[in-house]
N, C-alpha and C positions, 0 to 999 in steps of 0.2 A: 430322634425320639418321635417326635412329631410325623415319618414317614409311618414309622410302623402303626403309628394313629391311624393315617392312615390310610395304610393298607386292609389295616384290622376291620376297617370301618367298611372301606370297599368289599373284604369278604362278606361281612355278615350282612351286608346288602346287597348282593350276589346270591348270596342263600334264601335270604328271604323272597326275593324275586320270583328262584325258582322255583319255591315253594309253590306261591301263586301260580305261577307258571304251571306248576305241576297239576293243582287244583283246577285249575280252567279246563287243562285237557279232562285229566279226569272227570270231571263235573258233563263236558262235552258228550262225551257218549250215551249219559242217563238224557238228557237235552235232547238229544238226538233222539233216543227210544220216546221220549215223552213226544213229540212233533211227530212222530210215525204215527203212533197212538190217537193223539189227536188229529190225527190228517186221515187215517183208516175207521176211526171212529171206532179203533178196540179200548174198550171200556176196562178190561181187566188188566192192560198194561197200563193205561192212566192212573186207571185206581192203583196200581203197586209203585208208580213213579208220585204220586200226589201225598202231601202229609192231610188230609183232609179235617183232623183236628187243628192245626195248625193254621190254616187257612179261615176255617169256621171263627177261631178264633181271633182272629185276624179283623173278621165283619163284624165279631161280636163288638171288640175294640171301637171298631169307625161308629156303628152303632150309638154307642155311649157315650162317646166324643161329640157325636150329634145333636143327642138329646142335651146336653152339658150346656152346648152354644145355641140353643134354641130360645132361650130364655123363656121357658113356659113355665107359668105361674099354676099355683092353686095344687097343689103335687103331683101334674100333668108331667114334668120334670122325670119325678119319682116314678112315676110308671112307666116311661118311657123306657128308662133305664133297666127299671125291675123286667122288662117285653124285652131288652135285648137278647139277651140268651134265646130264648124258643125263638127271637125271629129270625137269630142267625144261623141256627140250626136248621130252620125252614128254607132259609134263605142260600145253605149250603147244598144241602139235599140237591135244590133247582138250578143252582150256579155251577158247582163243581162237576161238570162234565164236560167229557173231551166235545161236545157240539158247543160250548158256549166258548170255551179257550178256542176254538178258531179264529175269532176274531180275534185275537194277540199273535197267533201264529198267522193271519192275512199282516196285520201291521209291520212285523218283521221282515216281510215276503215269502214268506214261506205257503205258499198261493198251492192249492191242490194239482196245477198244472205244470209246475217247477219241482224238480227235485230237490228236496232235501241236500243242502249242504253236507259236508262230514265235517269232523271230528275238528281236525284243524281251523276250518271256518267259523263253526260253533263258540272254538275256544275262543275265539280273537273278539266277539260281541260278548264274552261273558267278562264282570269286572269281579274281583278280590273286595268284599267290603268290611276287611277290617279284623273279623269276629269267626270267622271260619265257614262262613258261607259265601257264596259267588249271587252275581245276580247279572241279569239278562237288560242289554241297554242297546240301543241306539249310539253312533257314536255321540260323544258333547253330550246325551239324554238321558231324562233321568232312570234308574231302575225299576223296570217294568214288572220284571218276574224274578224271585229271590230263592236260591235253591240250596238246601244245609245238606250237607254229610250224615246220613242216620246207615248206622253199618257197615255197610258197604256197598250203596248206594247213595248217589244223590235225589235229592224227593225236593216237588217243589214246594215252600213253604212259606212264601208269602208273596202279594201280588200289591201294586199300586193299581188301585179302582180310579184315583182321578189321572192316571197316565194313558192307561185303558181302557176304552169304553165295551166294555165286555156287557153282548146283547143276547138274548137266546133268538137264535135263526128258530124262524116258523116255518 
């Protein structure tokens, strides 16, 4: 009794594996077009690979969390917070472009004078987090860039700002 435990147990963790498994490659090729994109500096393939609501809201988030541990008195607090919205929205407009994600794709290596990795290589830096999206690590590192499933594509949608120093090149 106990074998077929498991057995049972080693399939469904087999499956699930490949599931990930599956997802990483998958995920890999939008990864792929998005580093083209941003390494060509086409604008219209980033904008179809990026959720840029998602992201926005994402700054909106750190934003409000900010103001929250700022301890500013006198309802400096309150308006800080009430500003996040329009400043993340400003603050997206200026950020989310393929010239400012170069600096995560230099971090990665992914340097204008090396080729692009494929598909397979892609897959093996992307990790399964849990909830149905992948996200983009370093090995041992933390999640850089977080990318969900919308359709039939993957889109990237959400970033760690204190893992990358994401700067706009002048």
């Amino acid at each position: 009794m106990r074998i077929r435990a498991l057995l049972a147990l080693t399939a469904v963790a087999a499956s699930l594996s490949a599931c990930a498994t599956a997802d990483r490659y998958d995920a890999a090729g939008d990864v792929h077009a998005l580093l083209t994109a941003i390494r060509n500096n086409d604008r219209a393939t980033f904008d179809s690979l990026v959720d840029h609501r998602a992201l926005t809201g994402a700054v909106e988030t750190r934003l409000v969390e900010e103001a929250r541990r700022s301890g500013a008195k006198g309802g400096w607090q309150a308006a800080m917070i009430a500003l996040a919205g329009p400043a993340a929205d400003v603050a997206g407009a200026a950020l989310i472009r393929p010239e400012v994600f170069r600096a995560a794709a230099n971090y990665y290596g992914y340097t204008p004078d090396k080729p692009i990795p494929g598909r397979i290589a892609i897959a093996s830096a992307l990790r399964p987090t849990g909830d149905g999206r992948v996200c983009a690590a370093k090995k041992d590192g933390p999640c850089m860039l977080t990318f969900t499933r919308e359709g039939g594509s993957w889109r990237l949608s959400g970033f760690d700002a204190q893992a990358v120093n994401l700067q706009l090149k002048r």
